[in-house]
C-alpha positions as CSV (number, residue, x, y, z in Angstrom):
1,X,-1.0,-4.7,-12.0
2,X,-0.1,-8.2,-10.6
3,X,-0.6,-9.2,-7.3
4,X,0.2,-12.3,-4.8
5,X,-1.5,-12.7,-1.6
6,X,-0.8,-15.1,0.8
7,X,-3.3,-15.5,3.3
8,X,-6.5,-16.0,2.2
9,X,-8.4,-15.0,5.7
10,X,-11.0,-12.4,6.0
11,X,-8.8,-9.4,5.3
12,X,-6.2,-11.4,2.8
13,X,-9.7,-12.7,1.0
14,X,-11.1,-9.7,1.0
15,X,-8.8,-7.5,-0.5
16,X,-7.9,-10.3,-3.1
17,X,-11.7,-9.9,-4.0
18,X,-11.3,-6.1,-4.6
19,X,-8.3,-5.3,-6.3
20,X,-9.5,-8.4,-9.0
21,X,-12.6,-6.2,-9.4
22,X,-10.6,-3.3,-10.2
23,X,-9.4,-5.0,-13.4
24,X,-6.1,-6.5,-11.7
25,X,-4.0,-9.7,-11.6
26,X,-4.4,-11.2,-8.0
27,X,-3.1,-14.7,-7.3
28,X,-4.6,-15.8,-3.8
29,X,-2.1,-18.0,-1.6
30,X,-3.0,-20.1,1.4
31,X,-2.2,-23.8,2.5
32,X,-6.0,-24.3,3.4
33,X,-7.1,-25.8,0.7
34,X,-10.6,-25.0,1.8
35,X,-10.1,-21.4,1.8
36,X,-8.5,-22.1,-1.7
37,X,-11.4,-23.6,-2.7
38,X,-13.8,-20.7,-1.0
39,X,-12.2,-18.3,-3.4
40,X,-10.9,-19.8,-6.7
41,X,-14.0,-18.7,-8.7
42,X,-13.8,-14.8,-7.7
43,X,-10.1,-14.3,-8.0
44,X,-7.5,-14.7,-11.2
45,X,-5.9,-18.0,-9.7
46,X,-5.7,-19.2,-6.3
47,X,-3.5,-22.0,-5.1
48,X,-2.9,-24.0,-1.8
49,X,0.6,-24.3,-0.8
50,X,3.2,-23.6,2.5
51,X,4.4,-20.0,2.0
52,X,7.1,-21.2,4.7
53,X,8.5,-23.4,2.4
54,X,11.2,-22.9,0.2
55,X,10.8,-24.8,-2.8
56,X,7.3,-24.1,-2.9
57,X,7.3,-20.1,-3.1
58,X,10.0,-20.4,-5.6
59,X,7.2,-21.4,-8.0
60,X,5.1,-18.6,-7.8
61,X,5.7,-16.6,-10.2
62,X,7.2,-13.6,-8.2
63,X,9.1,-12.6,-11.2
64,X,6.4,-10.6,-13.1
65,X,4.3,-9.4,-9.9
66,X,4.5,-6.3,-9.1
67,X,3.2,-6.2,-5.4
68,X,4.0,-9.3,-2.8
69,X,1.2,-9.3,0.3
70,X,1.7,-11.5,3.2
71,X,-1.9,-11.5,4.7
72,X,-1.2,-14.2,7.2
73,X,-2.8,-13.1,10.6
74,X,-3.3,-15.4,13.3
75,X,0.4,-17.5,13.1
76,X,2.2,-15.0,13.6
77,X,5.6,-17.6,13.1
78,X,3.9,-18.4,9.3
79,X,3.9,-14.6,9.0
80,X,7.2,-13.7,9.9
81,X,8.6,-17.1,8.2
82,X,7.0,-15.8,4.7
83,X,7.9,-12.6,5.1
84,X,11.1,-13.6,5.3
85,X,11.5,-15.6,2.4
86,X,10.0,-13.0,0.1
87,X,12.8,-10.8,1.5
88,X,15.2,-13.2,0.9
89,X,13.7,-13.4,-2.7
90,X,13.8,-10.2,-3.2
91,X,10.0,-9.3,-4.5
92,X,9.3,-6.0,-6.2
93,X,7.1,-4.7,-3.2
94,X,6.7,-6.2,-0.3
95,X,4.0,-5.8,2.1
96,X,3.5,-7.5,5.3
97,X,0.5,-8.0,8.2
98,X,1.2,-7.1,11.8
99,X,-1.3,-7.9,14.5
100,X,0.9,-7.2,17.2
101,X,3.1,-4.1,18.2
102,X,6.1,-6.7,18.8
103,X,5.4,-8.2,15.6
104,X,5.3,-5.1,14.0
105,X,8.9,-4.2,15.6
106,X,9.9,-7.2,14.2
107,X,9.0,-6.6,10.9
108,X,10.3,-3.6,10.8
109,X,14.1,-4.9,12.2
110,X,13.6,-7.0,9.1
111,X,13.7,-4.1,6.9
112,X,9.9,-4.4,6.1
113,X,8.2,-1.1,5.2
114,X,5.2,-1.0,4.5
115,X,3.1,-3.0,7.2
116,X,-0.8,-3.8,7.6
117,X,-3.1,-3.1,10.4
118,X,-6.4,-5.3,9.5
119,X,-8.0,-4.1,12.6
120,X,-7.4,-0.3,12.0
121,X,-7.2,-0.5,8.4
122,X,-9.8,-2.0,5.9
123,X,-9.2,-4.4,2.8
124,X,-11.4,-1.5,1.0
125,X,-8.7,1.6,2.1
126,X,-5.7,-0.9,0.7
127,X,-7.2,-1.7,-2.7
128,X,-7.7,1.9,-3.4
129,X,-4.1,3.0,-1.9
130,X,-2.7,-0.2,-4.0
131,X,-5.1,0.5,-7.3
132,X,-4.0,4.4,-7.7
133,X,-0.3,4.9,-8.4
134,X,1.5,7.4,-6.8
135,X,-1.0,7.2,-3.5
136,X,1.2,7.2,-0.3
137,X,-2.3,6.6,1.5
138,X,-6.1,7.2,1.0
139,X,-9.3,7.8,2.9
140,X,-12.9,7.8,1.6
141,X,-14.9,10.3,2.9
142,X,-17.8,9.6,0.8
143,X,-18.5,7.7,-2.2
144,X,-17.5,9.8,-4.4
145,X,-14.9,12.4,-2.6
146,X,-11.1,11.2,-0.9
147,X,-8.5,12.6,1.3
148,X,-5.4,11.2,-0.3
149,X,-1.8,11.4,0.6
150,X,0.2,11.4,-2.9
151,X,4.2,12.1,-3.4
152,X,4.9,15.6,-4.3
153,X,6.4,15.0,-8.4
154,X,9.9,16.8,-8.9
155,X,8.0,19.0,-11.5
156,X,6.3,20.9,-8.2
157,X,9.8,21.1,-5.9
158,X,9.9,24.7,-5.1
159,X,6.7,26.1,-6.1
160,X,3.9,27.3,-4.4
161,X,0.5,26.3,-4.2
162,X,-0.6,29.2,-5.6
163,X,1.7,29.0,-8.8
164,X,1.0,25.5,-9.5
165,X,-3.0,26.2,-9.0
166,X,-4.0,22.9,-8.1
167,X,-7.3,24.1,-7.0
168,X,-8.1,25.9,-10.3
169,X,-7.3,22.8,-12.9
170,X,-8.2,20.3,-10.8
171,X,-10.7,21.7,-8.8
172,X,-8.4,19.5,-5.7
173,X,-7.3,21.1,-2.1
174,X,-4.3,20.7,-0.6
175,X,-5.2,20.6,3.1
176,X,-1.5,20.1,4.1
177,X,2.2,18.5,3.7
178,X,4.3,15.9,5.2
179,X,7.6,15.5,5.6
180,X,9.1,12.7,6.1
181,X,12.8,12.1,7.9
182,X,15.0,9.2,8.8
183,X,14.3,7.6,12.9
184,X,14.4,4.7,14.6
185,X,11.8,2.9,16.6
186,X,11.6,1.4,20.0
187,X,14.7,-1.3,19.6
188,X,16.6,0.9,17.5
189,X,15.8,-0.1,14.1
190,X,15.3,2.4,11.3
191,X,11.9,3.5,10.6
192,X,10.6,6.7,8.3
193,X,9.3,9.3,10.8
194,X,6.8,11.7,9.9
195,X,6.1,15.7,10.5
196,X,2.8,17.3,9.5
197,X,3.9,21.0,8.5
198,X,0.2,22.7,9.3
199,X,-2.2,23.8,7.5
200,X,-1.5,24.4,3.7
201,X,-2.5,27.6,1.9
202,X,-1.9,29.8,-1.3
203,X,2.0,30.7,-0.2
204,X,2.9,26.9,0.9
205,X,6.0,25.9,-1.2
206,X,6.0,22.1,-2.7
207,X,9.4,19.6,-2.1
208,X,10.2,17.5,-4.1
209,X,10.0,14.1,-2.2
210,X,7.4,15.0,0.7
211,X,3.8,14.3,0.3
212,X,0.8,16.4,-0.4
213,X,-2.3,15.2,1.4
214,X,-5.3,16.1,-1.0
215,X,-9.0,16.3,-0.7
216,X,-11.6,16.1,-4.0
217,X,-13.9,14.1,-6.0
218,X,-12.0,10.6,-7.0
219,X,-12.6,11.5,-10.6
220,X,-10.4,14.8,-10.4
221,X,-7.8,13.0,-8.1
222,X,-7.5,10.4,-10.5
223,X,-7.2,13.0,-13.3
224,X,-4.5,14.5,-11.7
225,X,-2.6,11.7,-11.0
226,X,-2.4,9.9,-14.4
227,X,-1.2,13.8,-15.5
228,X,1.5,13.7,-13.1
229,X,2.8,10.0,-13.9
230,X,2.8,11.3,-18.3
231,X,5.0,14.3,-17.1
């Protein structure tokens, strides 16, 4: 996977770090050059440039990545400003920093998605959710064992746990489902809403398009979803 980054902060610098440990492409953005410099040595490439301006984003190479980040935290305007642009350039993924519920809000009337919460959320939880496809959202337990929200594949719509017997080739639990519906948020802007359905067991029945939230070892969840992806 290719990633960009702009924002080369704790969190931005941070997760940069991560995901290029993982075995990724990560180009790190930021106009301070120190930061730049900070980081160059422990990431793929990083570069110092105004991800506000125009000309200058247009020479990343947004093109091949597959995931835009917008890390910025503190200017909130250089946020919103980049955020913008990669919107305007129409990037693959987009994901964008909100420190701020009004910043989030605007984000959001922006038609950003997916949104970052440094302070609730750490650069070590992201590089996981971003590293595993198919992960809606993930949470280590302990080293070794995960509570992860994945999409239910259209292989599963309709079936119950018990006949798909996660449990038994995967040695995974479903704890429970989600489904998610169409709302809006506080200024009327659309936003995904989301309904826990209770606690899962053998007679739950899978749709297509919800998520499963699953608990196991990382090696098992990571088994099953490479399986899933080949089907």
């Amino acid at each position: 996977m290719k990633y960009i980054i702009i924002g080369l902060g704790n969190f931005g610098a941070s997760l940069a770090e991560k995901l290029t440990s993982m075995g990724n492409e990560v180009i790190g953005v930021d106009s301070n050059l120190d930061k730049v410099e900070v980081i160059k040595e422990k990431i793929t490439h990083a570069i110092s440039l105004d991800a506000t301006d125009f000309n200058a984003v247009s020479n990343l190479p947004l093109e091949d990545t597959d995931v835009v980040i917008i890390g910025i935290g503190e200017d909130k305007g250089a946020n919103i400003m980049a955020t913008a642009l990669m919107k305007q350039l129409h990037v693959r993924r987009l994901i964008s920093r909100a420190v701020s519920p009004l910043q989030q809000m605007v984000l959001e009337a922006m038609g950003v998605e997916e949104i970052i919460h440094p302070e609730e959320e750490t650069a070590e939880r992201w590089s996981k959710k971003l590293n595993l496809e198919g992960v809606v959202d993930s949470f280590e337990v302990t080293g070794e064992y995960s509570i992860v929200e994945s999409e239910i594949p259209k292989e599963y719509d309709g079936k119950t746990l018990d006949e798909i017997g996660l449990k038994k080739k995967y040695n995974i639990i479903v704890l429970t489902t989600i489904k998610y519906t169409d709302g809006k948020n506080e200024i009327g802007s659309a936003k995904t809403m989301s309904n826990v359905q209770g606690v899962a067991n053998a007679k739950t029945k899978l749709h297509y398009g919800d998520i499963m939230v699953l608990y196991g070892n990382n090696r098992d969840i990571k088994k099953l979803l490479k399986e899933v992806r080949k089907s």
